[in-house]
TORPA-211988 format. One record per residue (C-alpha): residue number from 1; x, y, z. Coordinates in Angstrom, 1 decimal. Layout:
NODE/lumfi/x/y/z
NODE/NUM/X/Y/Z $
...
***
This chain:
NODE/lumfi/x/y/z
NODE/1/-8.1/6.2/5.4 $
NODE/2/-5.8/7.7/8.1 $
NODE/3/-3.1/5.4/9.2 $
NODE/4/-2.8/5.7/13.0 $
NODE/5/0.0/4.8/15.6 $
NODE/6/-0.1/1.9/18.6 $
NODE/7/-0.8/5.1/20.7 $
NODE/8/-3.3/7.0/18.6 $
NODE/9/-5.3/4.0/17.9 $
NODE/10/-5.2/3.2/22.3 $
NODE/11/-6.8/6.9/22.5 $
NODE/12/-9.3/6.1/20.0 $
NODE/13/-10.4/3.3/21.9 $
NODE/14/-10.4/5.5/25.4 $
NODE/15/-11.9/8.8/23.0 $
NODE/16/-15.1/5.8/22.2 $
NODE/17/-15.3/4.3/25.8 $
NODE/18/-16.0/7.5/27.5 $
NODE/19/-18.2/9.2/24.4 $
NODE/20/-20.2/6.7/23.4 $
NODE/21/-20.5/6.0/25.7 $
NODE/22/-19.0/1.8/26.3 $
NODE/23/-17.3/-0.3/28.4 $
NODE/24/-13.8/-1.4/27.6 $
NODE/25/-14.8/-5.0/27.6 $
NODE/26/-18.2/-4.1/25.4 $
NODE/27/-15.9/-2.9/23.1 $
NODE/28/-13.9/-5.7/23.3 $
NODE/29/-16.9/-7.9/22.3 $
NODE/30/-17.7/-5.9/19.3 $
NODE/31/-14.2/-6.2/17.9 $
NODE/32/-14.2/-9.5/18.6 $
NODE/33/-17.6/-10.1/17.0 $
NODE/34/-15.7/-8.5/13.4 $
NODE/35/-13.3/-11.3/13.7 $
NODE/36/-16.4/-13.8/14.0 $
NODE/37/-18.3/-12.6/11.9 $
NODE/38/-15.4/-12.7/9.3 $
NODE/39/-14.3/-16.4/10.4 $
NODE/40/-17.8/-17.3/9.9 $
NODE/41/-18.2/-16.3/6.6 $
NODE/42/-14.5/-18.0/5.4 $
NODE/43/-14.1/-21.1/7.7 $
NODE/44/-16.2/-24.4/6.9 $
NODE/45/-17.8/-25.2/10.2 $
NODE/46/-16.4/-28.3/10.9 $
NODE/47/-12.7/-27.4/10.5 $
NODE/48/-11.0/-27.3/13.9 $
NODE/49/-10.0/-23.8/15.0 $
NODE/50/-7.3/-23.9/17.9 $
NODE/51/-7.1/-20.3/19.5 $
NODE/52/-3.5/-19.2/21.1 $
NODE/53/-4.4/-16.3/23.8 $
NODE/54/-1.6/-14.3/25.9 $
NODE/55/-2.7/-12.8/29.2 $
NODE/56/-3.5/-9.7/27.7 $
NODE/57/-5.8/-8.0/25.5 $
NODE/58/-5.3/-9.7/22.3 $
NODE/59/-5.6/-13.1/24.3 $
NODE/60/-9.2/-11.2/25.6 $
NODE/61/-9.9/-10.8/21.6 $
NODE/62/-9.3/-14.6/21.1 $
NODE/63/-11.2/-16.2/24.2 $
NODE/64/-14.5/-13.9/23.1 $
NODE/65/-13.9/-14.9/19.2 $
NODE/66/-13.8/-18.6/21.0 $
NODE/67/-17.2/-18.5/22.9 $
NODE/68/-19.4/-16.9/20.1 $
NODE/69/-17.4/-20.1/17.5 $
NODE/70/-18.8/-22.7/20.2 $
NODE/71/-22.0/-20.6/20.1 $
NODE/72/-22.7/-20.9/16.7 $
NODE/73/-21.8/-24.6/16.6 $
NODE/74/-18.2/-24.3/15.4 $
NODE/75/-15.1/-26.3/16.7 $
NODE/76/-12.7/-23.6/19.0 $
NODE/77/-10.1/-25.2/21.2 $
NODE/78/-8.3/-22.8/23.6 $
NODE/79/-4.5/-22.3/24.5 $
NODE/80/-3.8/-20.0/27.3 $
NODE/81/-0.1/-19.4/27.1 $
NODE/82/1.0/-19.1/30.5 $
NODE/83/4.0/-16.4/30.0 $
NODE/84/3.1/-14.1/32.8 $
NODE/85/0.2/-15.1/35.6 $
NODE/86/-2.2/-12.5/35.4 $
NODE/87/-4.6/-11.6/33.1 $
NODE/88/-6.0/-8.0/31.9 $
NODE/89/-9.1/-7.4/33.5 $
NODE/90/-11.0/-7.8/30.0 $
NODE/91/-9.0/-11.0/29.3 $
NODE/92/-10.0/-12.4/33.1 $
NODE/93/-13.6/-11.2/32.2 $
NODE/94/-13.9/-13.1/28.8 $
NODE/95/-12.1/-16.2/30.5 $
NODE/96/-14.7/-16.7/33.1 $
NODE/97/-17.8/-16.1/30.6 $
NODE/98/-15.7/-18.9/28.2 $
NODE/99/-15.8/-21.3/31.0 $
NODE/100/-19.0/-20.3/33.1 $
NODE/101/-20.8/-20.5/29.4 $
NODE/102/-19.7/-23.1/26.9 $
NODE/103/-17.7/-26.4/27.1 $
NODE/104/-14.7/-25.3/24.9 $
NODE/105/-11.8/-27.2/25.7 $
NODE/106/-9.2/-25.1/27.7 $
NODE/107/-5.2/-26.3/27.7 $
NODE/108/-2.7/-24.0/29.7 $
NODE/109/0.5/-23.9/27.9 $
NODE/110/3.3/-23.9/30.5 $
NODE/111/6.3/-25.2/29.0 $
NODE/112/7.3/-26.9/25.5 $
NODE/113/5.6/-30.1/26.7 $
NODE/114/2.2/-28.5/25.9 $
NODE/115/2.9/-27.5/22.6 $
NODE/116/0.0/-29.4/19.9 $
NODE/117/0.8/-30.8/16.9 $
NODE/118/-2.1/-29.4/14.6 $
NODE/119/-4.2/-31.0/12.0 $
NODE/120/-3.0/-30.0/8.9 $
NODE/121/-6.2/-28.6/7.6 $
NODE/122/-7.1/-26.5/11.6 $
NODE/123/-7.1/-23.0/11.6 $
NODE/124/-4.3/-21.3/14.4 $
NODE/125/-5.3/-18.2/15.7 $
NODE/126/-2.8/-15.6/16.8 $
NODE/127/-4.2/-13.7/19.7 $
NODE/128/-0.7/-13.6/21.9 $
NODE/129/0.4/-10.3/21.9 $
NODE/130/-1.3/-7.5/19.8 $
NODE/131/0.0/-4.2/18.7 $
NODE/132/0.9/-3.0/22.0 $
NODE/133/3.9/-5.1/21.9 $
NODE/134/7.5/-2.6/22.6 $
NODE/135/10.3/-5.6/22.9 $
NODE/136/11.4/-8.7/21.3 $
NODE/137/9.1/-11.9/22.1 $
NODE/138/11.8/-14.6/24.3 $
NODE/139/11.4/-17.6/26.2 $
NODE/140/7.9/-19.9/25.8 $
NODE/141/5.9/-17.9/23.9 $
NODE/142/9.2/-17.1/21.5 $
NODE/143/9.0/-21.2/20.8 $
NODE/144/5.7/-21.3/20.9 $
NODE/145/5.3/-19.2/17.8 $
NODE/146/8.5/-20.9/16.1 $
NODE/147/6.5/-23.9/16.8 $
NODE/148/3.6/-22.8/15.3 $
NODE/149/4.7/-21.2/12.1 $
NODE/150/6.0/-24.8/11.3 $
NODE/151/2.6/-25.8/11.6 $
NODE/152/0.4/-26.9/8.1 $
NODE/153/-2.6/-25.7/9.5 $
NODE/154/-3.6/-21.9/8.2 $
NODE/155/-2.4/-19.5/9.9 $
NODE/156/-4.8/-16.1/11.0 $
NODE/157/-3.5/-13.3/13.5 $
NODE/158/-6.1/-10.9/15.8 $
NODE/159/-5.2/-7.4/15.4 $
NODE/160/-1.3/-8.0/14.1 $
NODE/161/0.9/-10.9/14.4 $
NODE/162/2.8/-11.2/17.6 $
NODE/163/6.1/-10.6/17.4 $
NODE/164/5.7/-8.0/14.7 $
NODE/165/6.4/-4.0/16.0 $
NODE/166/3.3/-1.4/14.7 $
NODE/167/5.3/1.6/14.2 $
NODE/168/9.1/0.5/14.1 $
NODE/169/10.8/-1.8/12.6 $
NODE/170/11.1/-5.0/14.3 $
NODE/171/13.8/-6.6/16.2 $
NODE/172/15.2/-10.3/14.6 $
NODE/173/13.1/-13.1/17.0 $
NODE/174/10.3/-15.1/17.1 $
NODE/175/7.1/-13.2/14.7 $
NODE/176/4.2/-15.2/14.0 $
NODE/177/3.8/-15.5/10.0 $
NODE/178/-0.3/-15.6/9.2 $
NODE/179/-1.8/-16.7/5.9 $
NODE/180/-4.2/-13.5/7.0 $
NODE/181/-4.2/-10.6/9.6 $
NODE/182/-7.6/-9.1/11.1 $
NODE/183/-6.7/-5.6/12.1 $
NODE/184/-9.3/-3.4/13.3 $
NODE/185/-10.0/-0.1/12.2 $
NODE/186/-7.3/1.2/10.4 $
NODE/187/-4.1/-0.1/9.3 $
NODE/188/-0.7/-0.2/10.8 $
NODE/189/2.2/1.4/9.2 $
NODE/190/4.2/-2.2/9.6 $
NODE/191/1.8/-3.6/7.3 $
NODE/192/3.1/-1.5/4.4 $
NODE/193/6.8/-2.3/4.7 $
NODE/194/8.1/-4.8/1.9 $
NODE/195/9.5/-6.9/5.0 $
NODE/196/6.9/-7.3/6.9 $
NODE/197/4.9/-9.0/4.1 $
NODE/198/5.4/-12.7/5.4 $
NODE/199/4.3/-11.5/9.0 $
NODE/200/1.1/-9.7/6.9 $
NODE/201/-0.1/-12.2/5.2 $
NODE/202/-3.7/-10.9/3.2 $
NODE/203/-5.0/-8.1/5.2 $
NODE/204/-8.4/-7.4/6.6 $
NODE/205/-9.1/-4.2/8.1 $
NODE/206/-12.0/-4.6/10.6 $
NODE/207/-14.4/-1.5/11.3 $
NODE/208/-15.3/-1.6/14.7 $
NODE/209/-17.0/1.6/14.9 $
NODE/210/-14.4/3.8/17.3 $
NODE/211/-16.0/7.1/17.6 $
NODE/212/-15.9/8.8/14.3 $
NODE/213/-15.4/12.4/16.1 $
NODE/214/-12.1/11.0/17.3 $
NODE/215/-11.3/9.8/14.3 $
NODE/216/-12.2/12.9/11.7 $
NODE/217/-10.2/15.2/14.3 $
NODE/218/-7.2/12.7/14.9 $
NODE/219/-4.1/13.8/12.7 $
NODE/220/-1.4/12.1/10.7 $
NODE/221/0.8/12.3/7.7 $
NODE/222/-0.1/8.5/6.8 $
NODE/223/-3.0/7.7/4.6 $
NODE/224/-4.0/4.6/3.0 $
NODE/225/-6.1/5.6/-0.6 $
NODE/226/-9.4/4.3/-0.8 $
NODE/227/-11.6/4.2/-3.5 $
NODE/228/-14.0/6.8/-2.6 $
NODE/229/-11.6/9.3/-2.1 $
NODE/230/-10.4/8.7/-5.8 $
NODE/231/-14.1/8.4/-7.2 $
NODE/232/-14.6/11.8/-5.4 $
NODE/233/-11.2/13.4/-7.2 $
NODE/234/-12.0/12.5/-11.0 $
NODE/235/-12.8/14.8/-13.1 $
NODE/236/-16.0/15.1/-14.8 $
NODE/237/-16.4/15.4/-18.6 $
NODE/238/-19.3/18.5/-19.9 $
NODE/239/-20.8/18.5/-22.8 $
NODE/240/-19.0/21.3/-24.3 $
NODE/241/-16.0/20.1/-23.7 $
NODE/242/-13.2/20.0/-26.8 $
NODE/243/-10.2/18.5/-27.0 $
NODE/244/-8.0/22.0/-25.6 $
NODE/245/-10.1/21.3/-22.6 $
NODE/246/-8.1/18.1/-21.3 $
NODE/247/-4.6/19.4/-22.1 $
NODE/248/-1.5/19.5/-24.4 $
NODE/249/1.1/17.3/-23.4 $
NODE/250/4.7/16.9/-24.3 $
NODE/251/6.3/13.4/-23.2 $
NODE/252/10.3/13.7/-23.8 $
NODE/253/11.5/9.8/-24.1 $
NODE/254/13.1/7.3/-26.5 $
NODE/255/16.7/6.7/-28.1 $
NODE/256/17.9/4.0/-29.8 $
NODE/257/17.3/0.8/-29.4 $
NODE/258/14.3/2.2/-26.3 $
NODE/259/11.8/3.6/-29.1 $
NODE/260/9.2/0.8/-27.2 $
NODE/261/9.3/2.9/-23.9 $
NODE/262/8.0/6.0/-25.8 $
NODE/263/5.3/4.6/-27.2 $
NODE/264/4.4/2.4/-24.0 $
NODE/265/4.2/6.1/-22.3 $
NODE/266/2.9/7.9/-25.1 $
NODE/267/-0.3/5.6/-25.6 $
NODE/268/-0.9/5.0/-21.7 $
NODE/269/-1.0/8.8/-21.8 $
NODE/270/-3.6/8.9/-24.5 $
NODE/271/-5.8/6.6/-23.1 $
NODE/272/-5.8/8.0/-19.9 $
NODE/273/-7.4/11.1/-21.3 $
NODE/274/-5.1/14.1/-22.5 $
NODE/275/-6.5/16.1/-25.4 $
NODE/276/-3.5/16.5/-27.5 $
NODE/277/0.1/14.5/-27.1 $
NODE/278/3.3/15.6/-28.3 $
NODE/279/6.8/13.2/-28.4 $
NODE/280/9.8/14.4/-28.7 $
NODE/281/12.4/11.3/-29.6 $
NODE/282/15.1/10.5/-32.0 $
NODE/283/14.0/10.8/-35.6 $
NODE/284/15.1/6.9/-36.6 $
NODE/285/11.6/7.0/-34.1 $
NODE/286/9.6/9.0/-36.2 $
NODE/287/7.6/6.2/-38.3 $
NODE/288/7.5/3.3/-35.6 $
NODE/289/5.6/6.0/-33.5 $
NODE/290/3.2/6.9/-36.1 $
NODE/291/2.8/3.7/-37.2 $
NODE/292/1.9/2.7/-34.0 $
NODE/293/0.3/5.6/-32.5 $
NODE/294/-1.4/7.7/-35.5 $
NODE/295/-2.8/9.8/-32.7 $
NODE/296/-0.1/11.2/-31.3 $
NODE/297/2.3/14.1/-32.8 $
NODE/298/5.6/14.1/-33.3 $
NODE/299/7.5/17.2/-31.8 $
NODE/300/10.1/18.9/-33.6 $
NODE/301/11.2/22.1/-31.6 $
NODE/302/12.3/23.1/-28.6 $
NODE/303/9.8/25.4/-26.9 $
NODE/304/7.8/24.4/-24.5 $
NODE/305/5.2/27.4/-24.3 $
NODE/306/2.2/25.2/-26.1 $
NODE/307/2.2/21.9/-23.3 $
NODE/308/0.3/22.2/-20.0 $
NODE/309/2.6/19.1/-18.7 $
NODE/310/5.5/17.4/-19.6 $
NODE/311/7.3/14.4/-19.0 $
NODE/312/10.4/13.2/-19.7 $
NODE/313/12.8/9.9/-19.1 $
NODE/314/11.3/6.9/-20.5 $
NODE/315/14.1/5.1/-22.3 $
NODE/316/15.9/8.7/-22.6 $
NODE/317/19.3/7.5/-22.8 $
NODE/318/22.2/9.3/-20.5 $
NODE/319/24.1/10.5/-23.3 $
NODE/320/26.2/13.8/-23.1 $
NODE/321/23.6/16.0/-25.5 $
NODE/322/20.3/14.2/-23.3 $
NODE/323/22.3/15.4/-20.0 $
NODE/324/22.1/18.7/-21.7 $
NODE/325/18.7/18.4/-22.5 $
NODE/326/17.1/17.3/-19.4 $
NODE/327/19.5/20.2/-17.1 $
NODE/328/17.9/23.0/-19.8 $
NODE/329/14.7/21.3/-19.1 $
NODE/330/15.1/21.5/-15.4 $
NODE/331/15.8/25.2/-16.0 $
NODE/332/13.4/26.0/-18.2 $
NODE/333/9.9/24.5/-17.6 $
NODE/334/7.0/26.5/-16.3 $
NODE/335/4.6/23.4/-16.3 $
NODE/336/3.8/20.5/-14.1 $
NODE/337/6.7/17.8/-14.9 $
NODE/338/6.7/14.5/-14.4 $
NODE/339/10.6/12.3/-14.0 $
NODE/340/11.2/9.0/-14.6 $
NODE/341/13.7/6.4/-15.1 $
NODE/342/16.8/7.8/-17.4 $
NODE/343/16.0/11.3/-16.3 $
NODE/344/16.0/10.3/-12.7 $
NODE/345/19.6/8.2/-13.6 $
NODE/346/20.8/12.1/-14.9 $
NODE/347/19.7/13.3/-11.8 $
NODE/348/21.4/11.1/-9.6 $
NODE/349/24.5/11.5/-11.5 $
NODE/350/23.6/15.5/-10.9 $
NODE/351/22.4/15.8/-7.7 $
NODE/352/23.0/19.8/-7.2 $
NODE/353/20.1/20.1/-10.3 $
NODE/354/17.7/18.2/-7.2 $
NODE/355/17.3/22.4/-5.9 $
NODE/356/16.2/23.8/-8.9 $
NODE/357/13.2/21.5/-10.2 $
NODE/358/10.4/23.3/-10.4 $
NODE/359/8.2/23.0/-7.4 $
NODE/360/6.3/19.9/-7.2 $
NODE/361/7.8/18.1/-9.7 $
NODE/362/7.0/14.7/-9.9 $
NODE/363/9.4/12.2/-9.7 $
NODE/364/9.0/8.1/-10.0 $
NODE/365/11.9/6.1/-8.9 $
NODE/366/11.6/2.4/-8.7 $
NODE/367/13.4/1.3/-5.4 $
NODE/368/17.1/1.3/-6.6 $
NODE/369/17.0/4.9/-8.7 $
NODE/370/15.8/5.9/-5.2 $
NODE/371/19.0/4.5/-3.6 $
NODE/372/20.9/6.4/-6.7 $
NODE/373/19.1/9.7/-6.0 $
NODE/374/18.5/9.9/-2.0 $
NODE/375/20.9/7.6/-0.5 $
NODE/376/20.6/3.9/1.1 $
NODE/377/18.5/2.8/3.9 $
NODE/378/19.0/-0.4/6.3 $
NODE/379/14.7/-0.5/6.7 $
NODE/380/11.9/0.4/5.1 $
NODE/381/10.4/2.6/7.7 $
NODE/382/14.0/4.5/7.3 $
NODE/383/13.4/4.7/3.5 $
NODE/384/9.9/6.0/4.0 $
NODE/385/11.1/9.2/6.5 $
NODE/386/14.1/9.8/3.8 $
NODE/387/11.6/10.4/1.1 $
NODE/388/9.0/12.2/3.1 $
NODE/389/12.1/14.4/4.1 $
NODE/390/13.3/14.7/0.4 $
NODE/391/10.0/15.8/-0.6 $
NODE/392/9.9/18.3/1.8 $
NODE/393/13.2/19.6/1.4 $
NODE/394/13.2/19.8/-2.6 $
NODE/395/9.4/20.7/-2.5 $
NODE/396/8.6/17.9/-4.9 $
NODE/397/6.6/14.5/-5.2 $
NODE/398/8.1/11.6/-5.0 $
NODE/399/6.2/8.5/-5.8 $
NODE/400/8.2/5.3/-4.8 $
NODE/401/7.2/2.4/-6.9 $
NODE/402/6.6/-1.1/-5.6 $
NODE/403/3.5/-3.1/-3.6 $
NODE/404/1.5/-0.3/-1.6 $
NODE/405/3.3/2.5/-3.8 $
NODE/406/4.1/5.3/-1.3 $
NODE/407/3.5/8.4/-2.6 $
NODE/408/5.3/11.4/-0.9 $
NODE/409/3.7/15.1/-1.1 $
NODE/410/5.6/18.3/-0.6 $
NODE/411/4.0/18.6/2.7 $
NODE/412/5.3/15.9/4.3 $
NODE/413/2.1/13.4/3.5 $
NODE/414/2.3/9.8/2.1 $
NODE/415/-0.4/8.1/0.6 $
NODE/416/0.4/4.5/-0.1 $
NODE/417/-1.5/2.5/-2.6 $
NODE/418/-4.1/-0.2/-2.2 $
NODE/419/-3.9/-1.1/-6.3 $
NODE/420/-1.8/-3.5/-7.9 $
NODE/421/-0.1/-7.0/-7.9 $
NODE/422/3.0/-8.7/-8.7 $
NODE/423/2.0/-9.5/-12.2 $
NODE/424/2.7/-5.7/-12.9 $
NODE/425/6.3/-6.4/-12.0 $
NODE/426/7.4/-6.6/-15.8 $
NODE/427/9.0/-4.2/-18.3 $
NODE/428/7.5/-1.4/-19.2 $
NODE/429/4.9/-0.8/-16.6 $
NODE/430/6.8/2.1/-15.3 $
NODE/431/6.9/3.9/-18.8 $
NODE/432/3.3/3.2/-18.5 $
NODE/433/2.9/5.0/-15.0 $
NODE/434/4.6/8.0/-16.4 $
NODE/435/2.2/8.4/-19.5 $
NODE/436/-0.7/8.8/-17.6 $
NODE/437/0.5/10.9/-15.2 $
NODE/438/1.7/13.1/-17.7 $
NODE/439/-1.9/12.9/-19.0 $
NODE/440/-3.5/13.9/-15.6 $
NODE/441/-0.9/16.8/-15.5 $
NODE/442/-1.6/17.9/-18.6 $
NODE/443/-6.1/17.8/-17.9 $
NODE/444/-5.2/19.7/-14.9 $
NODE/445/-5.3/17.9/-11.8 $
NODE/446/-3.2/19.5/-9.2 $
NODE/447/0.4/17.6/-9.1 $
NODE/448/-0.3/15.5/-6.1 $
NODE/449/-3.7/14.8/-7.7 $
NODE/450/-2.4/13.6/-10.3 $
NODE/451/0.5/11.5/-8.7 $
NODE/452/-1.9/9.6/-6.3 $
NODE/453/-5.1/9.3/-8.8 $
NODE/454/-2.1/8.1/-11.3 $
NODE/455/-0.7/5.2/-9.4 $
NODE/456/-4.4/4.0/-8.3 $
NODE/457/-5.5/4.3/-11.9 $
NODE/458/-2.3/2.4/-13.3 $
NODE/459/-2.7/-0.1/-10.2 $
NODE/460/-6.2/-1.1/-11.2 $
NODE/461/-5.6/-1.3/-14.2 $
NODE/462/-3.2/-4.2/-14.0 $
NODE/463/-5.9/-6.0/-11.8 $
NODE/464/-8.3/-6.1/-14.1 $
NODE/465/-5.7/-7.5/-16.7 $
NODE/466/-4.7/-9.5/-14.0 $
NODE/467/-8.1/-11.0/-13.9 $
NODE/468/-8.2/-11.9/-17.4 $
NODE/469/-5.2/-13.0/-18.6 $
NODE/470/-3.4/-14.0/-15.2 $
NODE/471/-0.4/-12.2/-13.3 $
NODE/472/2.3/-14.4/-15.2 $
NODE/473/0.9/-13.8/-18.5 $
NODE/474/1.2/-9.8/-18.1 $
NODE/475/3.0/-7.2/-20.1 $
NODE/476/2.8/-3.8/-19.7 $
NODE/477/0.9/-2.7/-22.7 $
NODE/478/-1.7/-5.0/-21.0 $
NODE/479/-2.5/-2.4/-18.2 $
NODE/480/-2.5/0.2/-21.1 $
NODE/481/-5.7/-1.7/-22.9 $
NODE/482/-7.1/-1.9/-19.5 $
NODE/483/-7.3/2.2/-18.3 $
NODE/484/-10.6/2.4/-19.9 $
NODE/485/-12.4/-0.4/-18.1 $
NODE/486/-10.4/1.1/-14.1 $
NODE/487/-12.4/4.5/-15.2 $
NODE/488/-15.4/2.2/-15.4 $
NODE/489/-15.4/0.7/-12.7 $
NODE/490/-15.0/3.7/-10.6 $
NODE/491/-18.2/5.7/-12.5 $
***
């Protein structure tokens, strides 16, 4: 799903009026009628639902979403929020049909005077401002939503939470904080940002049919990965298949005391579908790795011509003779690669080596070996362009671990994930991440193939676990035992 900007999504919406062709406050209603149709389906009837509408658009979104409530015998109460004295035309439309056809109750909100105190089990509705918003919120409507985030009642914004910048980050003021946002169409970039996750909330993207022309030509370097896009990348198994058909891999990791992140890796990689594995760690490894992994090999040499993909880092160590190692590697290797953790820590600590991985190497930095490697950032959005710029510049992948993993191709393209949960965030789950990419590498998906099908896999994974045995009760060999059922649930 393309991830469009405040602008991109206004010339969608001028692209559908005039080739649909629809009027602006017809399309209005049919947005509108998403959010209904969404409140109707989570909202008990009789819970009070007060509405908050600016003069604008968003407050046209709200006044519609009020009259089809009262229509279908819900309880809507309207707050026009008197911050400027005219209307849009679409809002001053939908605010004469309100009146001329139902009885909802209709407050102006002039000054802090007006200002409800809510039932504690309402529903507020955010329809202020919207996404066309370009400076910080001040004066009424700034206390207004102070007011209102102190509220009890549960907390929904229209389109994006006002206050809260699209495509930038936003300035420090008033930002409305919603239990959910209903955004329609296609996500905004702000949504993404580990900041803006208490003025997110749980977030529903809306479709509300803008012309699909408009939107298969539109361009972007943002996407947000669905699942049909990785049901359509996977691999199929044939009948004649062996097991030099899905790969020889070669996963570099372990040292004392860190044999566990070798075999974390080394089993995530097998059950994510390699033909044959190779490790290469200390010997005082040897037997715990057998023991625990009978189908895996142990690697004893250094040549590298019999692997289709390697990886290397997992509990690696930084000592002088693994710095060695990994720059010899670097040098070297004429497969895919994946990078991760101590290797990226010897390549921070080497930052020249950076220019001579070999092209689209994968690396896998949690947030703070991304600091060590590229540099700090004061915002996420800055943090994003640094490593879609890194990526360019090195010609590698860089996939930045966290909620909504961003995944940076060598093209200047990030996907960001829509797997995962916070019961993931537990040792381990990283050396888990690099095993099965390693395994995609190594069954020949292309590199950013395997990168973005990797993440999804992992994140799903760690769903399903979550959904059995709870987020707090996760370790990381738990999204390990649960790769085969994500495959199943995408066939």
């Amino acid at each position: 799903m393309k991830i469009l900007t405040t602008a991109q999504v206004r010339q969608a919406d001028q692209y559908t009026i005039q080739h649909e062709p629809i009027s602006s406050v017809d399309l209005m209603e049919r947005a509108a009628t998403q959010v209904f149709d969404w409140l109707l389906t989570h909202v008990k009837h009789e819970r009070l639902i007060s509405i908050f509408c600016g003069m604008g658009n968003n407050g046209g979104d709200g006044l519609v979403v009020a009259r089809l409530l009262h229509q279908a015998g819900m309880r809507p109460k309207v707050y026009m929020v008197r911050y400027s004295e005219k209307m849009s035309p679409d809002c001053e439309a939908n605010f004469q049909r309100l009146q001329a056809e139902t009885e909802v109750p209709v407050k102006d909100v002039r000054a802090e005077a007006d200002f409800p105190v809510l039932e504690p089990d309402g529903i507020v509705i955010d329809a202020l401002f919207g996404s066309g918003l370009n400076r910080p919120i001040e004066g009424l409507a700034a206390e207004l939503i102070e007011h209102l985030n102190r509220q009890q009642a549960f907390r929904i914004a229209i389109d994006i939470a006002s206050g809260l910048f699209a495509d930038s980050p936003s300035p420090k003021g008033a930002i409305f904080k919603p239990d959910y946002t209903l955004t329609f169409q296609t996500p905004k970039l702000a949504f993404l940002m580990p900041e803006n996750d208490v003025f997110t909330g749980q977030l529903e993207i809306l479709d509300i049919r803008l012309h699909p022309q408009y939107l298969l030509e539109v361009t972007t370097n943002n996407f947000l990965i669905e699942k049909k896009m990785i049901v359509e990348m996977l691999h199929r198994r044939t009948k004649f298949s062996h097991k030099g058909t899905y790969g020889h891999a070669l996963l570099i990791a372990g040292s004392e005391g860190k044999t566990g992140a070798a075999i974390l890796g080394a089993k995530s990689c097998l059950r994510t579908g390699v033909g044959l594995l190779s490790v290469k760690l200390p010997q005082s490894a040897w037997t715990p790795l057998q023991a625990a992994l009978p189908e895996a090999m142990i690697s004893t040499d250094d040549k590298l011509d019999a692997f289709n993909a390697i990886g290397v880092g997992p509990g690696l160590g930084k000592a002088e003779e693994t710095q060695r190692a990994v720059k010899c590697l670097i040098q070297d290797c004429k497969v895919p690669m994946v990078m991760d953790a101590d290797a990226l820590n010897i390549l921070s600590e080497n930052k020249t080596w950076l220019a001579f991985l070999p092209p689209k190497t994968i690396l896998t930095p949690h947030p703070k070996e991304f600091e060590r490697l590229f540099g700090k950032t004061q915002t996420s959005f800055e943090r994003l362009e640094l490593q879609r710029e890194m990526a360019v510049k090195y010609g590698i992948i860089i996939v930045l671990k966290g909620a909504n993993t961003a995944t940076a191709l060598p093209n200047g393209t990030v996907f960001f994930n829509t797997t995962g949960n916070p019961g993931m965030a537990t040792a381990g789950s990283g050396d888990v991440l690099t095993g099965m990419i390693l395994s995609l590498l190594a069954q020949r998906y292309t590199p950013e193939e395997a990168a973005v099908l990797g993440v999804y896999l992992h994140g799903l994974a760690g769903d399903i676990a979550a959904e059995s045995i709870s987020q707090e009760a996760m370790i990381a060999s738990d999204i390990t035992e649960n790769i085969g059922k994500a495959y199943l649930s995408l066939q």
